[in-house]
Z-matrix of the N, CA and C atoms (Angstrom, degrees):
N
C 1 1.439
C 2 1.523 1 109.08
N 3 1.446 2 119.09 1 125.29
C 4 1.449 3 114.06 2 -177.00
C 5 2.046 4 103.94 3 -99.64
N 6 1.065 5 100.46 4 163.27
C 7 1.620 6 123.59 5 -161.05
C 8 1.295 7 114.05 6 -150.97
N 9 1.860 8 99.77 7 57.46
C 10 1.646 9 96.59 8 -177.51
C 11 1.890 10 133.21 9 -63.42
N 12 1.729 11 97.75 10 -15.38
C 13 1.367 12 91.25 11 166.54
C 14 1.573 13 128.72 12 -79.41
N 15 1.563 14 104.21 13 -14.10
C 16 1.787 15 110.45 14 162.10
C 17 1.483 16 110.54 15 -75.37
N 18 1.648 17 96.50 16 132.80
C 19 1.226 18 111.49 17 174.57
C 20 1.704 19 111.21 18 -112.60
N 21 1.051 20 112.99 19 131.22
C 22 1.430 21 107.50 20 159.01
C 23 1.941 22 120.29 21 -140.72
N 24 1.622 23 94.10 22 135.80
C 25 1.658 24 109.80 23 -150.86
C 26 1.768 25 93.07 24 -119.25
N 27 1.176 26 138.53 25 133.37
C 28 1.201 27 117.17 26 153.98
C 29 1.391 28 131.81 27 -73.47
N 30 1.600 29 98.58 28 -15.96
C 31 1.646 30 114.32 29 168.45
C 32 1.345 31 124.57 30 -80.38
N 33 1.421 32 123.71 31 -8.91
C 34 1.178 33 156.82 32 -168.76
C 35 1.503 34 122.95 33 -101.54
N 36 1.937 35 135.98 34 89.88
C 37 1.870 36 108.20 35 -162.14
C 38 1.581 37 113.71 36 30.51
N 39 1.339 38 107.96 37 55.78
C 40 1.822 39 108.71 38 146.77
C 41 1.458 40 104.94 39 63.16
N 42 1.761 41 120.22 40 4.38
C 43 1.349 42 119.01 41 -163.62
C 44 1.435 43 113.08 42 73.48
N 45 1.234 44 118.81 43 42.20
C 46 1.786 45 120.11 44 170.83
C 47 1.085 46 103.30 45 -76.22
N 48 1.315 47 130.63 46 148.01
C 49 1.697 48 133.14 47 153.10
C 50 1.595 49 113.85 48 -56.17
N 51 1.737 50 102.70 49 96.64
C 52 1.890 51 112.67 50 165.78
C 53 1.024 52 121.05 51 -89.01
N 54 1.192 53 123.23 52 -164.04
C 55 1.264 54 134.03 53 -156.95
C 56 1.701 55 95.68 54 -135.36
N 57 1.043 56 132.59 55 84.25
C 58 1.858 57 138.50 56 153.66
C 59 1.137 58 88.81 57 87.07
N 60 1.815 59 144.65 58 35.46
C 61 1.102 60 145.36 59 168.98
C 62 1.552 61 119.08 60 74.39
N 63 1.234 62 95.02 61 -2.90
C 64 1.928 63 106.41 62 157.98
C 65 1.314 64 104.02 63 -61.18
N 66 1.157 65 110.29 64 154.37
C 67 1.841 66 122.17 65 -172.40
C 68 1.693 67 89.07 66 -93.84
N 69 0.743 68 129.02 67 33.32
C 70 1.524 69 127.62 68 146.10
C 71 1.308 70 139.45 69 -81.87
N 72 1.350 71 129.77 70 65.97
C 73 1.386 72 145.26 71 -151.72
C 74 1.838 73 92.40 72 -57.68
N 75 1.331 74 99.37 73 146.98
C 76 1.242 75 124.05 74 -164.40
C 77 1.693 76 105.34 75 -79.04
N 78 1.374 77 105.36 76 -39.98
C 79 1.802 78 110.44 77 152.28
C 80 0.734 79 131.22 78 -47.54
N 81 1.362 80 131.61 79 -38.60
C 82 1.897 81 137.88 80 167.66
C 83 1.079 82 112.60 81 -48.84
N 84 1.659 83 107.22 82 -59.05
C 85 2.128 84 116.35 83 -178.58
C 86 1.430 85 98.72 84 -50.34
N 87 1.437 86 133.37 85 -34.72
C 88 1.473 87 121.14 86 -147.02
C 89 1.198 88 93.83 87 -111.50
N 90 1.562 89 132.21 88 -24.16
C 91 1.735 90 99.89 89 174.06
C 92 1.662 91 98.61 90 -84.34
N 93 1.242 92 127.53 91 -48.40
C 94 1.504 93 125.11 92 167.05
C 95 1.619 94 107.44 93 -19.41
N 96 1.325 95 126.22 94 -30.65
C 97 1.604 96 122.10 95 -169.18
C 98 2.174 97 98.51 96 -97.50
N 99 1.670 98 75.66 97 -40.74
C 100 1.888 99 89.16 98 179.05
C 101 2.094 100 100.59 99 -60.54
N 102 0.769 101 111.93 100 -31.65
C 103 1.876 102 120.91 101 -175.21
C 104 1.732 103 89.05 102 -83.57
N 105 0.894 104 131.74 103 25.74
C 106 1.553 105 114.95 104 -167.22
C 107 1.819 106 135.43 105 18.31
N 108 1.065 107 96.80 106 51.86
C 109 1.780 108 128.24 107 159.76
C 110 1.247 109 107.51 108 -61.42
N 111 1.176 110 107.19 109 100.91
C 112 1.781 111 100.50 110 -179.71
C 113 2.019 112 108.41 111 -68.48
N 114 1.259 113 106.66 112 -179.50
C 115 1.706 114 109.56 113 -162.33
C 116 1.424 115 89.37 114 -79.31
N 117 1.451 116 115.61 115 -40.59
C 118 1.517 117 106.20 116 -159.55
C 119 1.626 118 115.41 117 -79.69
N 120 1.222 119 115.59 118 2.80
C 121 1.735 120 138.52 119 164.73
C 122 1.222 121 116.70 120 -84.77
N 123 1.137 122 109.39 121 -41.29
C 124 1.750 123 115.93 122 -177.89
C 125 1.715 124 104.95 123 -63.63
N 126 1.527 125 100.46 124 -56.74
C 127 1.375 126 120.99 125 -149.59
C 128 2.346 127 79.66 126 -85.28
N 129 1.025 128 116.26 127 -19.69
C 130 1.663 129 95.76 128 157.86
C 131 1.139 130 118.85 129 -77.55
N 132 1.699 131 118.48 130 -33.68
C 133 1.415 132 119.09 131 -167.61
C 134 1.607 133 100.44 132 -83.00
N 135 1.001 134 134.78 133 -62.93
C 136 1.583 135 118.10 134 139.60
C 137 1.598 136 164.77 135 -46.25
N 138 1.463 137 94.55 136 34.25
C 139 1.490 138 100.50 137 -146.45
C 140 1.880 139 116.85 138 -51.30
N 141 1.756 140 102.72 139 5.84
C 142 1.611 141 93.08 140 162.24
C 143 1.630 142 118.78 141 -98.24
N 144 1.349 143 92.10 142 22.51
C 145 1.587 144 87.07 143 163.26
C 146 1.567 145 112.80 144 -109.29
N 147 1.012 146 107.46 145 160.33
C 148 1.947 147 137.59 146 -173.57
C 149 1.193 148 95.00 147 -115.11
N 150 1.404 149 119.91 148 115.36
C 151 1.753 150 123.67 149 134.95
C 152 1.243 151 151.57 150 54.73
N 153 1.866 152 72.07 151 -83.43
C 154 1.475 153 108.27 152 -168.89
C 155 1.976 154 95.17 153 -97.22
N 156 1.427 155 118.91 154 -0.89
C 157 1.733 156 115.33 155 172.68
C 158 1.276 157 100.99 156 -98.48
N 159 1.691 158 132.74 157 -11.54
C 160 1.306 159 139.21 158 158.33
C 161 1.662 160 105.42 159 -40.04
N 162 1.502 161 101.38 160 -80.30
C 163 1.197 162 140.06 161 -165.94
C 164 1.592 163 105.70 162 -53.55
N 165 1.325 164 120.95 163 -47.68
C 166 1.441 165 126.63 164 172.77
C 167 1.709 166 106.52 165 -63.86
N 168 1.379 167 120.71 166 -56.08
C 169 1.361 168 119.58 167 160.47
C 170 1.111 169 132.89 168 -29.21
N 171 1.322 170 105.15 169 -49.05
C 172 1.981 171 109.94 170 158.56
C 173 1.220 172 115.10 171 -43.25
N 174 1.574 173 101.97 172 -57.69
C 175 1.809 174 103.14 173 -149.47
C 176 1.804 175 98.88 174 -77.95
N 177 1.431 176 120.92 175 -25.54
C 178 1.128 177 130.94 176 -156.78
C 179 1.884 178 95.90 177 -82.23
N 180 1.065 179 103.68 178 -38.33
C 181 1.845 180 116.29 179 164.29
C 182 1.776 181 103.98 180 -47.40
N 183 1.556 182 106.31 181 -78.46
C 184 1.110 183 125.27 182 -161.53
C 185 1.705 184 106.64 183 -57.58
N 186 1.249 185 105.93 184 -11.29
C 187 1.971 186 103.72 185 -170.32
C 188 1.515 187 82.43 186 -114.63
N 189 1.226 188 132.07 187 17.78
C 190 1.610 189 118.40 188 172.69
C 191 1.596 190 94.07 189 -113.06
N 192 1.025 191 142.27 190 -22.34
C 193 1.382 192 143.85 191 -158.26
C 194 1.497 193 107.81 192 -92.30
C-alpha cells in the first residue's frame, strides 16, 4: 500500500513517519484523534496540514499494525 503524503527521512525527526515532510510525525495526528481532538482543531493547530494527511495518517497507522 503506498502513502505518498508519509514521509520518512533519516535526516529528518530521527526518520519518524511525517506528514509531506513537515516535522509533523504522523503519531501526533493519531493520538491527538486517539485523545478525541476533533479534525477541525488539529487542522487549526496545524494549519499546514490538509485532510486528506489526517486521513492518510489513519490508514498509514492501520497498515502498520
Amino acid at each position: 500500500m503506498r502513502f505518498p503524503r508519509i514521509t520518512v527521512n533519516p535526516d529528518r525527526m530521527g526518520g519518524v513517519p511525517c506528514i509531506r515532510g513537515l516535522r509533523i510525525p504522523v503519531s501526533t495526528v493519531v493520538n491527538m484523534l486517539a485523545d478525541g481532538i476533533a479534525i477541525a482543531d488539529i487542522l487549526e493547530a496545524y494549519p499546514d496540514l490538509e485532510i486528506e494527511d489526517i486521513q492518510e495518517s489513519l490508514g498509514y497507522t492501520s497498515a502498520r499494525d
